[in-house]
FILOVO-235890 format. One record per residue (C-alpha): residue in three letters; x, y, z. Coordinates in steps of 0.02 Angstrom, whole numbers, padded with zeros to 5 digits, always signed. Layout:
! residues N
ALAXYZ;...
//
This chain:
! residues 128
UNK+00000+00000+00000;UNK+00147+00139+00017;UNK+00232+00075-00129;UNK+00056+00137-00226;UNK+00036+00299-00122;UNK+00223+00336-00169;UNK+00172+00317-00358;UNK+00026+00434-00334;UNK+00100+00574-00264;UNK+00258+00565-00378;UNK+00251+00696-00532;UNK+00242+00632-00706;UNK+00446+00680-00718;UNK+00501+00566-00559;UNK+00408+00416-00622;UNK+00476+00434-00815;UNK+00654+00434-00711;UNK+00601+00270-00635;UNK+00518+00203-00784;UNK+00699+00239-00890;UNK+00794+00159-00730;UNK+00696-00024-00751;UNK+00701+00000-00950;UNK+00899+00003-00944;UNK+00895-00111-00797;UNK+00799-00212-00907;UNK+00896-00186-01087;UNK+01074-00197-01007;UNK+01077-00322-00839;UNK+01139-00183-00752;UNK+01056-00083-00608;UNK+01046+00090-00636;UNK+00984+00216-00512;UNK+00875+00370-00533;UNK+01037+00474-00508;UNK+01116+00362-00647;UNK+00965+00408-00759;UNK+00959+00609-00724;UNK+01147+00617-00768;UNK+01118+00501-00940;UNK+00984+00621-00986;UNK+01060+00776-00974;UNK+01209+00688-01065;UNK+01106+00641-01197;UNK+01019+00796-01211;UNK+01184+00882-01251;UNK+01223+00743-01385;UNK+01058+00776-01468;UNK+01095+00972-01481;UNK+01238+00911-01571;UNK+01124+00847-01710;UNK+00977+00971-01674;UNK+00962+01119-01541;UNK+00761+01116-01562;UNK+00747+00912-01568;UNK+00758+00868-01383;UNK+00671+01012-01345;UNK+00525+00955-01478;UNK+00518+00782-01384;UNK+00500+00858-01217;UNK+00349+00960-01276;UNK+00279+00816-01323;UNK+00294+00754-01122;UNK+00436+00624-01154;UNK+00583+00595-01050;UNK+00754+00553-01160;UNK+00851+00427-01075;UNK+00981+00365-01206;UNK+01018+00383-01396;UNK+01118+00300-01511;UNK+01150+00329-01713;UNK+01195+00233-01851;UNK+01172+00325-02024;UNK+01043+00379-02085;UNK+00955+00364-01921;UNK+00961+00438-01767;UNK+00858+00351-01602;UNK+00834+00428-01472;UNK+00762+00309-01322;UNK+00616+00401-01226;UNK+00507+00348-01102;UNK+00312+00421-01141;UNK+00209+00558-01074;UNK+00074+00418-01055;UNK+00086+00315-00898;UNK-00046+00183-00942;UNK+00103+00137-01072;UNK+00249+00081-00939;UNK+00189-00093-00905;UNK+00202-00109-01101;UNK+00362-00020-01125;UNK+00450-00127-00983;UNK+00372-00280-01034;UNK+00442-00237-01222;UNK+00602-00205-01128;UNK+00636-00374-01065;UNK+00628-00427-01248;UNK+00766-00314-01294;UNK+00654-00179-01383;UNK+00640+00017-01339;UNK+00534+00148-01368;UNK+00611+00282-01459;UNK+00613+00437-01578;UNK+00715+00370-01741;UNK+00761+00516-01836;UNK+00802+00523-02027;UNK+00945+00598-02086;UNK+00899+00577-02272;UNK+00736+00627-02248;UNK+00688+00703-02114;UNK+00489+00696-02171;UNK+00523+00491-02102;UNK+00574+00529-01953;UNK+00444+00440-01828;UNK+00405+00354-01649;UNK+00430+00172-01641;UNK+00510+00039-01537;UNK+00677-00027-01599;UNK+00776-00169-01539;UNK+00941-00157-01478;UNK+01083-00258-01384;UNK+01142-00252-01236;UNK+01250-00111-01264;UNK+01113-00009-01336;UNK+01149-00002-01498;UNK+01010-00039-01625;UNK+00991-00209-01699;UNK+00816-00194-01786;
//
């Protein structure tokens, strides 16, 4: 019963960190904790200005939390967690089978860019 009050009075932002912590938990066999995930996102962040100063900022409009990217040409995923919380038992449960919900950006054509899950190892890089 406090485990569920915790969840209720957490904002959306503290439960997307713990949401990302079991995702990469789950992806990589390694414990990560929320302090692990706050540091990888503002990491990340500044990789994704890199590419596009108004991209990250785009995906946090649309109530996402970026926890990871990786890039392989032409595309360019970014992992998020959603704005939607009726989605995390999905997104873990995708998780444990080695796929992630991400943004997958299109260098060619940037018209293709799109949300999707994508698999990847367990070093995060994208397989499929």
């Amino acid at each position: 019963m406090i485990a569920k009050e915790r969840l209720i009075n957490m904002s959306l932002r503290e439960k997307q960190i713990e949401q990302a912590s079991k995702i990469l938990s789950e992806l990589t066999g390694v414990k990560f904790r929320t302090d692990d995930i706050k540091i990888i996102e503002k990491e990340t962040k500044e990789v994704i200005k890199m590419y596009d100063i108004g991209l990250a900022k785009r995906l946090e409009n649309d109530n996402n939390f970026i926890f990871g990217c990786s890039s392989g040409y032409p595309f360019f995923n970014i992992y998020i967690v959603s704005g939607y919380e009726e989605e995390y038992a999905e997104e873990l449960e995708s998780a444990k089978q080695g796929y992630v919900w991400s943004y997958v950006h299109n260098f060619d054509n940037t018209m293709f860019s799109e949300y999707g899950t994508i698999r990847v190892n367990k070093e995060l890089e994208r397989i499929a």
